[in-house]
C-alpha positions in Angstrom: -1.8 4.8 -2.9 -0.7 2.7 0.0 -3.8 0.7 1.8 -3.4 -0.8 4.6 -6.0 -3.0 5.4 -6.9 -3.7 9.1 -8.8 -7.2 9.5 -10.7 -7.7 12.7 -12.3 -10.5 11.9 -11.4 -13.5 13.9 -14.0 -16.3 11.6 -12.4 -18.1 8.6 -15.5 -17.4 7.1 -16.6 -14.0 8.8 -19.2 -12.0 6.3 -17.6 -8.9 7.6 -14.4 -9.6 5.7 -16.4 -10.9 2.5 -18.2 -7.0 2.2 -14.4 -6.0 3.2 -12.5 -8.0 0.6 -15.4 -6.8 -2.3 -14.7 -3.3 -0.9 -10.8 -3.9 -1.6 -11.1 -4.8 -5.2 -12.6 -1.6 -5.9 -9.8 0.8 -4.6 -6.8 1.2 -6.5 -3.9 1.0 -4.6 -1.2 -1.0 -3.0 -3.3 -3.3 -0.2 -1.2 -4.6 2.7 -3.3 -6.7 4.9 -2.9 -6.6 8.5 -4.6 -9.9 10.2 -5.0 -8.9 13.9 -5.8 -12.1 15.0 -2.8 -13.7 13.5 -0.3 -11.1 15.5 -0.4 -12.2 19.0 -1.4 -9.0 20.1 -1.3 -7.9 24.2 -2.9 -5.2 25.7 -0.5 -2.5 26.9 0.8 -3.1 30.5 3.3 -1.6 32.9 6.2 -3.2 31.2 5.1 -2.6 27.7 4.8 1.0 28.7 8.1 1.7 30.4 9.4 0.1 27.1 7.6 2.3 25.1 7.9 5.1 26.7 12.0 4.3 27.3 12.0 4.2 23.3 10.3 7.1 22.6 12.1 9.2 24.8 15.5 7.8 23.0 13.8 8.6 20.1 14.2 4.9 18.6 11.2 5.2 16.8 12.5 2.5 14.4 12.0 -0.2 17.0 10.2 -2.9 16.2 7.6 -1.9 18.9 6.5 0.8 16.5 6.1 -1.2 13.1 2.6 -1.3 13.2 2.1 2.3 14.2 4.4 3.2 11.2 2.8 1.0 8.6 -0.5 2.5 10.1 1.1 6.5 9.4 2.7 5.9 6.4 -0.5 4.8 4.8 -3.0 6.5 2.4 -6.3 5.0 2.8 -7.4 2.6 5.6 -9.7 0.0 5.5 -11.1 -1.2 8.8 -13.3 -4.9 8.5 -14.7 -5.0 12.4 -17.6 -7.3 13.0 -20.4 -5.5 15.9 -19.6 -7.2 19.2 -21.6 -6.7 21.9 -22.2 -3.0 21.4 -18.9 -2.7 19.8 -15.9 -4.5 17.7 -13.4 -7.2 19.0 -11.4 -6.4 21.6 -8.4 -7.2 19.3 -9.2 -4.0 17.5 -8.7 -1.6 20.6 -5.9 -3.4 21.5 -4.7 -2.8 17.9 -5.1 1.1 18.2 -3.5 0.9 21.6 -0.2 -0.3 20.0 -0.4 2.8 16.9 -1.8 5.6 18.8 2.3 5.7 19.8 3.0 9.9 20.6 5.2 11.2 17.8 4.9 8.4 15.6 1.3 9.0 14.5 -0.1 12.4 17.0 1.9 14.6 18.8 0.3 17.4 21.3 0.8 21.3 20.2 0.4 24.2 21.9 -3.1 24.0 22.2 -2.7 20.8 24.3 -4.7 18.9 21.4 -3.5 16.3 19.7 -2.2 16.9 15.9 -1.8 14.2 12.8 1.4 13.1 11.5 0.0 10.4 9.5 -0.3 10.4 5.9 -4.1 9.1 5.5 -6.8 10.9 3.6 -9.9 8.5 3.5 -11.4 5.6 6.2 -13.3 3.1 5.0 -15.2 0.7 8.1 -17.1 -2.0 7.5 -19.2 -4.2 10.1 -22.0 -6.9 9.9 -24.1 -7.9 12.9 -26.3 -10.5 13.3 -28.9 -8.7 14.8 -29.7 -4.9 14.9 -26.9 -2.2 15.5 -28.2 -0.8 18.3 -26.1 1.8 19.0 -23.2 3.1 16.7 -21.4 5.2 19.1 -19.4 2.3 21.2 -18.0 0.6 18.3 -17.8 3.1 14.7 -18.3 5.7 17.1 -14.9 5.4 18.8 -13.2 4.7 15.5 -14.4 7.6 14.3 -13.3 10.2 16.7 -9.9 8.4 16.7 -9.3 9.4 12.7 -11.2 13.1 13.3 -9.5 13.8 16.7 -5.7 11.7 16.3 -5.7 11.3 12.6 -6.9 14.6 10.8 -9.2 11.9 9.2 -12.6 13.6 7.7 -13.1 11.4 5.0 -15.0 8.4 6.7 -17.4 5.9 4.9 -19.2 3.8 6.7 -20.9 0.6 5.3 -22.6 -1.9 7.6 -24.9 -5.1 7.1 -27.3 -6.1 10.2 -30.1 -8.5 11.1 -27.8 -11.4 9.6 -28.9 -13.9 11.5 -32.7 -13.0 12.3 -34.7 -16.0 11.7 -36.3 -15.4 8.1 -33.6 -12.9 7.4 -32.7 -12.9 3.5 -28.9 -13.0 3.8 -28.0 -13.0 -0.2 -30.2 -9.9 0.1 -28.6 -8.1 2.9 -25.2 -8.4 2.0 -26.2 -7.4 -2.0 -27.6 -4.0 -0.8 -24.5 -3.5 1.4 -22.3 -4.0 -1.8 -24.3 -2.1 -3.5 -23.5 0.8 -1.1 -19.9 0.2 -1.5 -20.1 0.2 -5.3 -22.2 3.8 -5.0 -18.3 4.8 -3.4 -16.7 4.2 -6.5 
């Protein structure tokens, strides 16, 4: 099984990527670890675009350009470790699925004028702390979710989360113990 493990996590130190890390050791597989914060990631702009889009249509899908979006098809199981930002994840995540969601490499459009799969993956895992209360799950797991149902073919989607981090009196050994008890209940 080929895992390919998307870190979102900008601190050295982040609890996020502890609960993802534990996660790791319990699936069986080959685990490539993709840092986003250590690529020098850019949001997609006019130029990137044309270049894109000049590749694609020259079907030089090897490019370097679409590395990430390959790696990203090719694999088997992805784990996502995205910390809850202000009603969200990192912006370094949705620039992240703005570089893979390349047409042809990992969707393409049929007839229906939906978009269809061509990636390999069978399971999501996504992982988040917060420091205070998840509010809302729709801006941040929300989004990733629809990406892997709608792009991806993706059904198989676990989500584990640990909040309330940082609330003053807030048992922290406890907190993240239940959440890795919720990831061991996967296994």
């Amino acid at each position: 099984m080929k895992v390919l493990f998307i870190d979102a996590c900008v601190k050295d130190d982040s609890r996020t990527r502890y609960l993802a890390d534990y996660l790791a050791s319990k699936i069986d597989g080959d685990i490539k670890r993709v840092k986003l914060n250590d690529l020098g990631l850019k949001p997609l702009d006019k130029n990137l675009l044309i270049k894109r889009d000049k590749l694609i249509k020259e079907n030089k899908l090897e490019d370097e350009m679409f590395k990430l979006a390959i790696d990203f098809k090719e694999s088997d199981i992805i784990l996502i470790a995205s910390p809850y930002w202000d009603l969200s994840f990192p912006s370094l995540l949705k620039i992240y699925f703005e570089q893979i969601n390349v047409l042809n490499v990992v969707f393409k459009y049929g007839i229906d004028n939906m978009p269809h799969s061509l990636c390999n993956i069978k399971k999501m895992y996504y992982i988040t702390t917060s420091g205070g209360a998840i509010i809302n799950d729709e801006y941040g797991f929300g989004y990733i979710k629809s990406l892997f149902n709608n792009f991806y073919g993706v059904n198989d989607i676990k989500y584990i989360k640990a909040e309330c981090l940082d609330i003053y009196g807030a048992d922290l050994n406890k907190i993240l113990n239940d959440a890795k008890k919720k990831i061991d209940e996967l296994f």
